[in-house]
N, C-alpha and C positions, 0 to 999 in steps of 0.2 A: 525320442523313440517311444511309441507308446508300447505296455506290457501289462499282463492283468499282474492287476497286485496280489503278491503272494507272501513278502516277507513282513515282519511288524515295523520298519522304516514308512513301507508307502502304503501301509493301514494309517499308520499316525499321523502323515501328511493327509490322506485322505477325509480323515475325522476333522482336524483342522479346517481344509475348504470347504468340508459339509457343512462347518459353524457360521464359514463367512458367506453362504448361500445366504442372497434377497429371499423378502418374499414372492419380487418380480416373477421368478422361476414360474414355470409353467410345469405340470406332471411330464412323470414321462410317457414320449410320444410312444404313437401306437399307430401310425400310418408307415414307417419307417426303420429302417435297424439304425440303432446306434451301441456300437459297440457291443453284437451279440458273442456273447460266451458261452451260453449254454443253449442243449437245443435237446429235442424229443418230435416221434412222430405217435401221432393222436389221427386215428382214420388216414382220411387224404389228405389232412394237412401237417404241418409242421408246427410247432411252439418254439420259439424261441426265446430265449430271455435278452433284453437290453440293460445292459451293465450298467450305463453311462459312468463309465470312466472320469470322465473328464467334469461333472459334476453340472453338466449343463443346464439339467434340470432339478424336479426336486426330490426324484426318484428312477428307479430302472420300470422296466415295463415286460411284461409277454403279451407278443404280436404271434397271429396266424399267418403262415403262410400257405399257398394252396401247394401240394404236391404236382399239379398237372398242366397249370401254365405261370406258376411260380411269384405272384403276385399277393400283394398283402390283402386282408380284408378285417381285418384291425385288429385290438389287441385289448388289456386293460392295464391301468398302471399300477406300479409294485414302489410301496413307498419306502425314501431311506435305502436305495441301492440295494437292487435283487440279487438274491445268492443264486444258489444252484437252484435247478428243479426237478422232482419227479412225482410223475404220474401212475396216480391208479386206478385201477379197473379190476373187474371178475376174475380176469387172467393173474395179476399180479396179487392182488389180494387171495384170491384163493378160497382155503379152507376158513380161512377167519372174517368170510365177509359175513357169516352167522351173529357173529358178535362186533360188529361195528356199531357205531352208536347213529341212530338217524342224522342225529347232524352232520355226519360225512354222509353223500349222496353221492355213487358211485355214478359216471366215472368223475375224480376229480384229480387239480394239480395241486403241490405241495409246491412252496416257494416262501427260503428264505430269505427275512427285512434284515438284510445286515447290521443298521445304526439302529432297529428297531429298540433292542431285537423282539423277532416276531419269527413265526410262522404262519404264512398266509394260505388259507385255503378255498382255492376258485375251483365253483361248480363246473363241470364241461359238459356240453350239449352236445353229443354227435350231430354232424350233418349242417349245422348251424354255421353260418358264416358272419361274423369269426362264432369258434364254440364256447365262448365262455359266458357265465353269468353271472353279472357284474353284481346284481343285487343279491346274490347268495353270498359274495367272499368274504371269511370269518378270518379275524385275525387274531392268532391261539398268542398269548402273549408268555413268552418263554423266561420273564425275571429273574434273570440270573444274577445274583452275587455276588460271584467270583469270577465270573467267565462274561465277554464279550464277542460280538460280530458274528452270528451263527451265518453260516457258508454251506457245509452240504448237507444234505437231505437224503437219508436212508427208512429202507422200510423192512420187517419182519415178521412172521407168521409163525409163533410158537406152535406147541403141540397142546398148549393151556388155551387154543382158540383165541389168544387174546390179539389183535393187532395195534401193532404201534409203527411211530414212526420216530426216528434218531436225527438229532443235529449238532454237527459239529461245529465249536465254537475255534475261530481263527486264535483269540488272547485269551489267556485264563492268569491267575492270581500266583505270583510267587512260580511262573511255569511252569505248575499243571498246567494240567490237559483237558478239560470239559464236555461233555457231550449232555443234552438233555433227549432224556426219553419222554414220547407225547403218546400217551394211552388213548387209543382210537376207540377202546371199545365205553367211555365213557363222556357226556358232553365238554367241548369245550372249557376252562375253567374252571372244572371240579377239583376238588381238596385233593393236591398231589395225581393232577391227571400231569402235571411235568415235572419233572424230576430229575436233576442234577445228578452225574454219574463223571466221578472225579476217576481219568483211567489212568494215572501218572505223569511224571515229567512226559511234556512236548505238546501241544496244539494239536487233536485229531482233525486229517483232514476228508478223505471220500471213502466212502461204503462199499460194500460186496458183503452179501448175505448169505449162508450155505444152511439153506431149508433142512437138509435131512442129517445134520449134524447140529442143528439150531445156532451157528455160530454168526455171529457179525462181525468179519474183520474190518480195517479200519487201518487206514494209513495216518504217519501222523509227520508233522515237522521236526525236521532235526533239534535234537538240544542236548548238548553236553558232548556234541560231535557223536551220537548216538541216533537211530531212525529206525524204531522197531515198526515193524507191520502185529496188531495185535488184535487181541478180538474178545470181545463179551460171549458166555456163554447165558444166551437170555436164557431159560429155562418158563422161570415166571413172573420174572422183570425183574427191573430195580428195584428197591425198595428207599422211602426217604424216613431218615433218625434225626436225633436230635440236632445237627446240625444244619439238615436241608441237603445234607449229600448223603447219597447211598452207601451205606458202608457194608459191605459182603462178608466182614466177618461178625455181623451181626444178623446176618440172613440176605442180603442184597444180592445181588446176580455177581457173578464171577467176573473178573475182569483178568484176560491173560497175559504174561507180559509179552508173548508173541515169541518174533524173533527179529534178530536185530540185523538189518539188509547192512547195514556199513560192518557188519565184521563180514560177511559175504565179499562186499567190494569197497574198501576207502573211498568217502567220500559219496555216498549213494544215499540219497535220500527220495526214499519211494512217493509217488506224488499220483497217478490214479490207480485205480484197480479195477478187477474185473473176475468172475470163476468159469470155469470152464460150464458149456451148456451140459456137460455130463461127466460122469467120472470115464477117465479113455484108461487102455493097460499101460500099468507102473513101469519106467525104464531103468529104472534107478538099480543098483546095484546091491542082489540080494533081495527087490523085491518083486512082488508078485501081485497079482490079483488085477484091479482095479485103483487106480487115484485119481481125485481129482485136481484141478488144475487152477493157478493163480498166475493171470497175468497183470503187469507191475509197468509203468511209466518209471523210470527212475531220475531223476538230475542226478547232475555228477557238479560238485564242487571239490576246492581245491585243497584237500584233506590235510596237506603238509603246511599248505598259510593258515586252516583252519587249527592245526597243533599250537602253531608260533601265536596266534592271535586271543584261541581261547575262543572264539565264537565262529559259526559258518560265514563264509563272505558272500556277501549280497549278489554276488555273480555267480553263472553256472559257468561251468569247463565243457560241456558236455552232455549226453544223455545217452540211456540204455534204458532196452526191450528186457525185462526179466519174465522168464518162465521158469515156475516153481509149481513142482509137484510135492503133494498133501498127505503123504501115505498116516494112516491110522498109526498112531504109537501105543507104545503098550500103559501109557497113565492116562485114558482117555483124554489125551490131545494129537494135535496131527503132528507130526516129525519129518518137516519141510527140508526137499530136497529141492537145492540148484538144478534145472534140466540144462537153461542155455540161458545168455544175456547177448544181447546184441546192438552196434548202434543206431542210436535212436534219431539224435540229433539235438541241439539247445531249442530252447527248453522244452522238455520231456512233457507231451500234455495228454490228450485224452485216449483212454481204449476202448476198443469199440467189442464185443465179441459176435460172430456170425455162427450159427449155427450150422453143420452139415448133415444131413440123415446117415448115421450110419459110421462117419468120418470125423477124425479131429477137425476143431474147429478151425472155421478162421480167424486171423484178429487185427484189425485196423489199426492203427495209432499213430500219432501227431505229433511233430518237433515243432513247435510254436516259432522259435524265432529265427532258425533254421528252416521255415516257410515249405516243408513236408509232411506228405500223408503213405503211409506206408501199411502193405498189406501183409501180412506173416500167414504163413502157409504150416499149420503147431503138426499136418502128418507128416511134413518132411522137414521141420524145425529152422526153415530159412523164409526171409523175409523173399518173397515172390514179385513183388511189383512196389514201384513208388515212385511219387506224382511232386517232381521238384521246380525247373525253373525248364522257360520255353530256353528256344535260338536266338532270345533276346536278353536273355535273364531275367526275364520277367517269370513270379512265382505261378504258374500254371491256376491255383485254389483259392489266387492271394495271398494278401501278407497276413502273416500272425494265423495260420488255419488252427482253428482250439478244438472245437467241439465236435462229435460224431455221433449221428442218429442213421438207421437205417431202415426201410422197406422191403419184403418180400416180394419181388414184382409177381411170383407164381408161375416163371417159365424159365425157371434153373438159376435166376440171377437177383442178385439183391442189390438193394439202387441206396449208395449212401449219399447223407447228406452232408456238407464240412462249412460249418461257418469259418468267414474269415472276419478275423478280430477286428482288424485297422481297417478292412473296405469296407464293410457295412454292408453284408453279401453273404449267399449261402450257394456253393457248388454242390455237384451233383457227378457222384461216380459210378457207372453200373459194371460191378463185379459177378461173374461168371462163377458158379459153385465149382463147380467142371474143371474152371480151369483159371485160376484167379489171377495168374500171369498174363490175361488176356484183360482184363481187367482197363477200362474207358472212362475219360472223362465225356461225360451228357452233354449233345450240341444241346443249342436255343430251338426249340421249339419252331419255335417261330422265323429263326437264320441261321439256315444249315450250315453249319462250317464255324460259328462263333459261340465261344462256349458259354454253359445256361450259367450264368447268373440269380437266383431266386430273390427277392425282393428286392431287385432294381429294373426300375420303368424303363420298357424299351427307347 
């Protein structure tokens, strides 16, 4: 059964068949998905990232797909097995594209070399088919010391104008936790433009940023039967001392210890994230005002074998939906309250958030090997719609659905996108603001009645 790797058993298998790769291998392809995990939409196309799992070549890859008749028109390769990815632009950057350094040339993608490690960054071309520009992509090299296999890819807009970007490292040293900060407003390779930022016990793993609180939280892997969700208060970054790691009580940015989701629920180890597109009014009890909102993928392992054992067991029991509200506490940090948890499905994987004018949002999310994609409805706090298995049992999105990108169509409806991990395939769901219980999976274009497929040849 294939599964993206997430635990450090099938990172260290993985490292191993990466050693006994030929030089036969060919790059990774770019006319094709293989093994897409990660996805973004860039104009009218799609980005996706190829894993290659299975180690078939001699790196992962980001392909374009077209949004409108769903077909690839290439890609460029990502050496050493692509991590996550994300894109910026005007929008996402912001007030800190003042202080960018020309070497980033808006708009571009961020992409981690997992065995690099690296952070890879491709120019993108609007309009260009595919958009990317192969002779601009710089590879920022992230020399870490202590820390291995950098995986997600965050970004942040201080009120110091400065921009950077975060990655998280899957292995670190004696298990810490690793994350390097990449200072955008400086070239490439400058003295301490990356910088080592040690956030405690457990491997951090995906990003959500809160602009007007400056915070970056940050999920991380279980250790110690512990899984705090925690977060850096960048202020004016990291800072690196004598060692090559940031240390805060020497002037370095804050690191918080969060809060810890397994005393919430045994055995809950939080695994994507997401913030709400605005602060909605607090429910919580005794409070008032305005909060804002965290949505949380959680696994559920098996808390009672994990006491007897001493360590989490390589297997999920489960998943849950967590929504948690953010209210202001009185030591300027938030003082997170449970609103609702709900199930999710094995394994717990990406969420998506939809914005509504006016209205809590909405929020997509994905049970990986439980082969669902589900919509949650945060004004009336119940999951609304969810896209399982036909009259055949066959999974409607494919097997293994991970990843979620979405589009505005601009006529009340927003059209997401769900790679499916094991088909080598990207569905297409068009969700109703209105009414997301009504909520469709997208025929083929091309043969009404069979459903669209995105980068497979009719």
């Amino acid at each position: 059964m294939h599964r993206l790797p997430s635990r450090s058993i099938l990172v260290a298998l993985a490292i191993l068949s990466a050693c006994s790769r030929g030089p036969e291998l060919g790059a990774g392809p770019t006319t094709i998905l293989h093994y897409p995990a990660w996805i973004a939409t860039f104009g009218d196309q799609l980005l996706v990232v190829n894993l290659d799992q299975d180690l078939a070549y001699l790196g992962g890859a980001v392909v374009a797909i077209s949004t409108t008749d769903g077909t690839i028109s290439g890609g460029i390769p990502v050496p050493d097995m692509a991590g996550k990815l994300r894109i910026l632009d005007d929008t996402t950057v912001g007030a800190c594209k003042a202080r960018l350094d020309p070497s980033y040339q808006l708009p571009l993608a961020l992409v981690a070399g997992r065995f690099d490690p690296a952070l890879y960054q491709i120019p993108l071309v609007a309009g260009a088919l595919p958009p990317f520009d192969a002779s601009g992509m710089v590879r920022i090299d992230l020399h870490p010391f202590s820390a291995s296999i950098p995986l997600g890819v965050g970004f942040s807009c201080s009120a110091d104008g400065t921009p950077r970007a975060w990655v998280s490292y899957q292995s670190g040293l004696y298990n810490n936790g690793y994350l390097a900060q990449v200072d955008l407003s400086v070239p490439p390779g400058s003295p301490n433009s990356v910088i080592q930022v040690n956030v405690g016990a457990g491997p951090p793993r995906n990003f959500a940023y809160d602009a007007t609180h400056d915070r970056l939280y940050f999920t991380g892997t279980e250790v110690n039967l512990t899984a705090p969700v925690r977060f850096i208060v960048v202020g004016q970054g990291c800072g690196v001392f004598d060692d090559g790691v940031q240390n805060e009580l020497l002037g370095g940015c804050h690191v918080d210890p969060g809060f810890d989701v397994s005393q919430q629920l045994r055995g809950a180890e939080p695994n994507e994230i997401a913030l709400s597109s605005a602060p909605f009014p607090c429910t919580g009890t005794g409070l008032s005002g305005t909060c804002l909102r965290m949505y949380l993928s959680v696994r559920m392992y098996d808390a009672d074998l994990a006491a007897l054992t001493g360590s989490r067991p390589s297997s999920d029991i489960g998943g849950l939906f967590m929504v948690v509200e953010l209210p202001e506490g009185e030591l300027g940090r938030p003082n997170p309250q449970l609103v609702t948890n709900l199930d999710l499905g094995m394994v717990a994987g990406d969420v998506h958030v939809i914005p509504r004018p006016g209205q809590n949002d909405l929020v997509a999310a994905t049970a990986i090997n439980d082969e669902l994609l589900w919509i949650y409805d945060d004004g009336v706090g119940q999951m609304v719609k969810v896209f399982g298995r036909d009259a055949l049992g066959f999974p409607v999105l494919g097997h293994q659905p991970t990843a979620i990108a979405s589009l505005d169509l601009g006529n009340g409806v927003v059209r997401l996108f769900v790679t499916s991990y094991r088909d080598d395939w990207v569905s297409a769901v068009d969700v109703p603001l209105a009414n997301p219980s009504a909520a469709v999976q997208v025929a083929d274009p091309q043969r009404p009645g069979v459903p669209w497929r995105l980068g497979v040849s009719p």
